[in-house]
N, C-alpha and C positions, 0 to 999 in steps of 0.2 A: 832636414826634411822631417816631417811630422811624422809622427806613429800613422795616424790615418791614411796620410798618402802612402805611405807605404803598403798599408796595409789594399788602400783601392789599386796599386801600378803589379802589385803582387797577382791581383785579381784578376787584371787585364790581362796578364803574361801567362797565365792559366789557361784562361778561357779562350785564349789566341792560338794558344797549342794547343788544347783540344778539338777545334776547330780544323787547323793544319792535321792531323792528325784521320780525322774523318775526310778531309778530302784526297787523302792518301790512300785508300782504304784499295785494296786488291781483292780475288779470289782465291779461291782453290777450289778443282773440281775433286767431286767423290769426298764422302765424309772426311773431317779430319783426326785424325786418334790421338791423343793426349795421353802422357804416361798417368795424369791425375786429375779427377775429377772430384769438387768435392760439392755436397750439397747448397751450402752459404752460396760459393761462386756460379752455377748454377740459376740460383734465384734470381740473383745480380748480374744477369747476363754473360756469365761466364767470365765474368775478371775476379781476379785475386792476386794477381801480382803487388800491385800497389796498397791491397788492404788486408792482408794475411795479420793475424793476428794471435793464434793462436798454435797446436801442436801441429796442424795441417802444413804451417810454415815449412817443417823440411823437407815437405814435397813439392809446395808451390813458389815458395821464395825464400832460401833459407837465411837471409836478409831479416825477417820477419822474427826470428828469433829474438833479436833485437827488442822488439818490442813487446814481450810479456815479462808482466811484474811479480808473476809468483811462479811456482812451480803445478805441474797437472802430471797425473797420471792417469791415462786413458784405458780403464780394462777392458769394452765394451764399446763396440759401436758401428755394427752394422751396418749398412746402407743397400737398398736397393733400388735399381734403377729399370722401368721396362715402358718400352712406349707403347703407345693408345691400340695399337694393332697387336700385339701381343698375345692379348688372350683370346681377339677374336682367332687368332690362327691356332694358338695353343690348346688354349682353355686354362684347365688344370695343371695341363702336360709342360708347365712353361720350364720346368727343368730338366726337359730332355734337349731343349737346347743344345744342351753341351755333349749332345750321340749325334753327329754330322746325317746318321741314315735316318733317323726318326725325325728329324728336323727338314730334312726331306722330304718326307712323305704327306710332313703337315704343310709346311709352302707347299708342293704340288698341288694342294687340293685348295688353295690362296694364294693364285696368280696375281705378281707382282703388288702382293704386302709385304712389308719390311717389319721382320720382327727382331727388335733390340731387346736384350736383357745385359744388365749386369747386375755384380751383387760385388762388395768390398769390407775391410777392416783396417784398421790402421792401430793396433793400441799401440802404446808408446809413453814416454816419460821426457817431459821437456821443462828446463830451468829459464831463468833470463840466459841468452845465448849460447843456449845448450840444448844438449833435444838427440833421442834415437829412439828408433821405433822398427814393426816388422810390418811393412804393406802386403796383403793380399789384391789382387782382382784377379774376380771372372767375368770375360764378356763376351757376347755370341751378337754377331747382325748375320744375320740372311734372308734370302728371298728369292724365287723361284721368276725369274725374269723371261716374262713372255718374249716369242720371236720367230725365227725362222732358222735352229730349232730354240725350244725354249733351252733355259742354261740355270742352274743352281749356282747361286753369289754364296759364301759361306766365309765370314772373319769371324776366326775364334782367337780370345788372347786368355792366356793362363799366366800372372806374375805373380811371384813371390818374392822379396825382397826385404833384406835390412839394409838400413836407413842410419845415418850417422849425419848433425850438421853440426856446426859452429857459427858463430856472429863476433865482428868487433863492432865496436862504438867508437868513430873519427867524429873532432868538434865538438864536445861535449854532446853526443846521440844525435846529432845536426844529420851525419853519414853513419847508414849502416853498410858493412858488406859481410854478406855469409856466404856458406857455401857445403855443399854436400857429400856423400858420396852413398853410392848404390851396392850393391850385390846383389843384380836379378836373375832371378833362374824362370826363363820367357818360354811358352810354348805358345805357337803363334800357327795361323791358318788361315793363308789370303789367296781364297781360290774365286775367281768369279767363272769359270768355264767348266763347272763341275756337269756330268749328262746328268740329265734328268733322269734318267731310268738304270741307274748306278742300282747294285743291289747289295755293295759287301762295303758300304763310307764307314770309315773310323778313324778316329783321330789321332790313332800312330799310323798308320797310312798315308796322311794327311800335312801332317805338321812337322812343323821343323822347332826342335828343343837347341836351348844352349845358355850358360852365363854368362853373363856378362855386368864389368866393370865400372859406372858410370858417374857423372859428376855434374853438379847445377853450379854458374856461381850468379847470387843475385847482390842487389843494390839498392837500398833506400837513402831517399835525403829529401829531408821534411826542413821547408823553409821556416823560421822561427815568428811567425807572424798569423793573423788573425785565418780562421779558418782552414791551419797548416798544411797548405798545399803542398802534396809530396809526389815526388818523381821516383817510378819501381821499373826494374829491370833486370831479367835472370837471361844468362847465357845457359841454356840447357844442352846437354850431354856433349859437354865441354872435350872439343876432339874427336865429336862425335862415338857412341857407346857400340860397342862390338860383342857380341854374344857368341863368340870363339873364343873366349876364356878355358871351358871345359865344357864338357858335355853335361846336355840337363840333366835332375836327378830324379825325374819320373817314368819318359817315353824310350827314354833310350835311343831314338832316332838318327840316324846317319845327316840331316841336314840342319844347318843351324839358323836361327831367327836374320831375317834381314836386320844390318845394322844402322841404328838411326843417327841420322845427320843431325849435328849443331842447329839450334835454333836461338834466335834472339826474341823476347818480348817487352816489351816497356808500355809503360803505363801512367797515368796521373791521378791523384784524386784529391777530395778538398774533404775537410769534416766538419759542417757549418753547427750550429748549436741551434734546434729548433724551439727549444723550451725550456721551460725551470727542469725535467727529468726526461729531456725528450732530445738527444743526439744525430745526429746523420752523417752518412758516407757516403759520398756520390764518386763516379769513379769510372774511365775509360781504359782500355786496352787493346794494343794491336799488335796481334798475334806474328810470330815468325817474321820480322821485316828484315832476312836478309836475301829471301827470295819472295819477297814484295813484289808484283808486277810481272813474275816469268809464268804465270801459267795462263791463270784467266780473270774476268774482270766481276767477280761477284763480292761482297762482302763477309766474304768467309770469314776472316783474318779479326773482326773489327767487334767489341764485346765490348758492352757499358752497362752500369746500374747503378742502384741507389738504396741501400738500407737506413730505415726508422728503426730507432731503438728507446724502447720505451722502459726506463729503470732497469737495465740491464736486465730483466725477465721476459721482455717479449719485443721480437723484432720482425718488421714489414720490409718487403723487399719485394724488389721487381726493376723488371731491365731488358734489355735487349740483346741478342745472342745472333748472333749470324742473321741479320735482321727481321728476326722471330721477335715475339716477345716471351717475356719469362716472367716467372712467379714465385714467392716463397714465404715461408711464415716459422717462425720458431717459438718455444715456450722451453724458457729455460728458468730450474728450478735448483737449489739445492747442490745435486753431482747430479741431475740428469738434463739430459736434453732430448727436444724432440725437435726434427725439423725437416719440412714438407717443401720440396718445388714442381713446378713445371716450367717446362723450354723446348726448344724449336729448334731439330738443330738439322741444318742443311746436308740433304743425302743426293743433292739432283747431279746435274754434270755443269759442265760449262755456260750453254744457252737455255739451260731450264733447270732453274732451283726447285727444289720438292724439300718439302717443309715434315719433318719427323718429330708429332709431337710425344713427349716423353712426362715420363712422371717419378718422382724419388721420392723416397722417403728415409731415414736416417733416425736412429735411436741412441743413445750417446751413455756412460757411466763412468764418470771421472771425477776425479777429487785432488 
């Protein structure tokens, strides 16, 4: 058989599963939390399984390891995240967020807006199939949900965490498989029944602390043919991760983080060549398919995009996110980067999705 045919049956079988894939597609009600979110994935509708590429790998596919050719060392690299309602509810105040009573009193007075913030770091030091690093996030959703009586929503998550992964190379790089491991210390706060007219809210009151031990293992295997379509897939917190290891070490709290279940993702993408300095990644993902189909039927699960890169200094992106669209742009220089998106990401229930649009920005200093 010809290089060509090969390269057009390759193509089919791609684009056939991608297809089967979208018509697969489930819900889930009430937002979904991710242990990591990164800008790039973001722009690109939220997939990165399939095209991690860089020190982000250990969080998102540590498979991904696999595929960088030098080493990076990340001193620097903020990120913040807060959606379009935000400052109308906040202002200024958008970092009091994280005082459960003052975040209170601003939703009171902004009946059913949804105010998101987060902020994160990640430095860390990553070789070809090597890589660890210390994860920060902070993240606050609340909202003051009109009714009969009205009710204060309040998810706060506090993680800090090192990071460890490793990569082999099966088939001369044909298969990668990596895999992680965690040490989080999670302070966590998932109250939707909070009264409105509370007057002493705090977040040792509130939350529940604990460590916990956890493990990704992920998968790549990039067919050897034109436009290397490659198949990603990370089993996340392998055994499911438990934060009764020991007690946190900030709140001191008597209860500990609910522990998260085993999730599966897989994903595809292609990288067609647009031009003489001009590359692309196109690329789908469907999230969690091994409770596909047990709640509800929206497309929560289901995340695609496409970045332009132009001479490795500046890259175009945009994509689809819980069928929001998304947005993104970077200028990458030297050791710095900058990098901007917007996305959509579903806060509704079951028979009514509501669309949270959001905004990040990201500042980077590695070498």
């Amino acid at each position: 058989m010809s290089r060509g045919l090969v390269d057009m049956d390759s193509m089919k079988i791609c684009i056939l599963t991608l297809a089967l894939i979208f018509l697969a597609s489930a819900a889930h009600a009430g937002e979904r939390y991710e242990y990591y979110n990164g800008v790039r994935m973001l722009g690109m509708g939220g997939a990165g399984v399939a095209i991690v590429n860089d020190e982000t790998a250990l969080l998102v596919n540590p498979a991904g390891l696999g595929k960088l050719r030098d080493f990076f060392l990340t001193i620097a690299d903020p990120e913040v995240d807060v959606s379009a309602q935000a400052e109308q509810i906040a202002g200024t105040k958008i970092m009091s967020a994280a005082k459960p009573q003052e975040t209170l009193q601003l939703t009171n007075a902004n009946l059913d807006r949804h105010l998101h913030t987060r902020a994160q770091v990640f430095p860390s030091f990553v070789v070809p199939n090597f890589g660890l690093g210390v994860f920060g996030k902070y993240e606050v959703n609340a909202e003051t949900v009109s009714g009969t009586p009205n009710k204060f929503k309040y998810h706060y998550t506090n993680d800090w965490a090192g990071v460890f992964g490793a990569n082999a190379k099966l088939f001369s790089g044909i298969v990668k498989l990596g895999i992680n491991a965690r040490v989080t210390n999670r302070a966590e706060v998932r109250r939707d029944d909070i009264d409105v007219n509370s007057t002493d809210l705090s977040l040792k009151s509130l939350a529940a602390e604990g460590i916990g031990i956890g493990s990704d293992i992920g998968l790549l295997a990039t067919a050897p043919v034109k436009w290397l379509p490659t198949f990603g897939a990370v089993y996340r917190d392998a055994g499911r991760t438990s934060y009764n290891y020991d007690k946190g070490m900030f709140m001191d709290t008597t209860e500990r983080p609910v522990a998260t279940p085993s999730s599966l993702d897989v994903a595809l993408a292609i990288y067609p060549i647009a031009g003489k300095r001009v590359r692309s990644t196109w690329t789908i993902e469907y999230q969690d398919v091994l409770t596909a189909g047990k709640e509800d039927k929206q497309m929560r699960r289901l995340h695609g995009g496409a970045e332009f890169n132009f001479g490795d200094a500046f890259f175009v992106r945009a994509g689809v996110n819980q069928a929001y669209w998304t947005a993104g742009l970077e200028l990458s220089m030297f050791s710095y980067q900058i990098q901007v998106a917007s996305y959509g990401e579903d806060i509704g229930t079951t028979t009514t999705p509501r669309e949270d649009r959001r905004y990040v920005v990201k500042f980077a200093f590695r070498f």
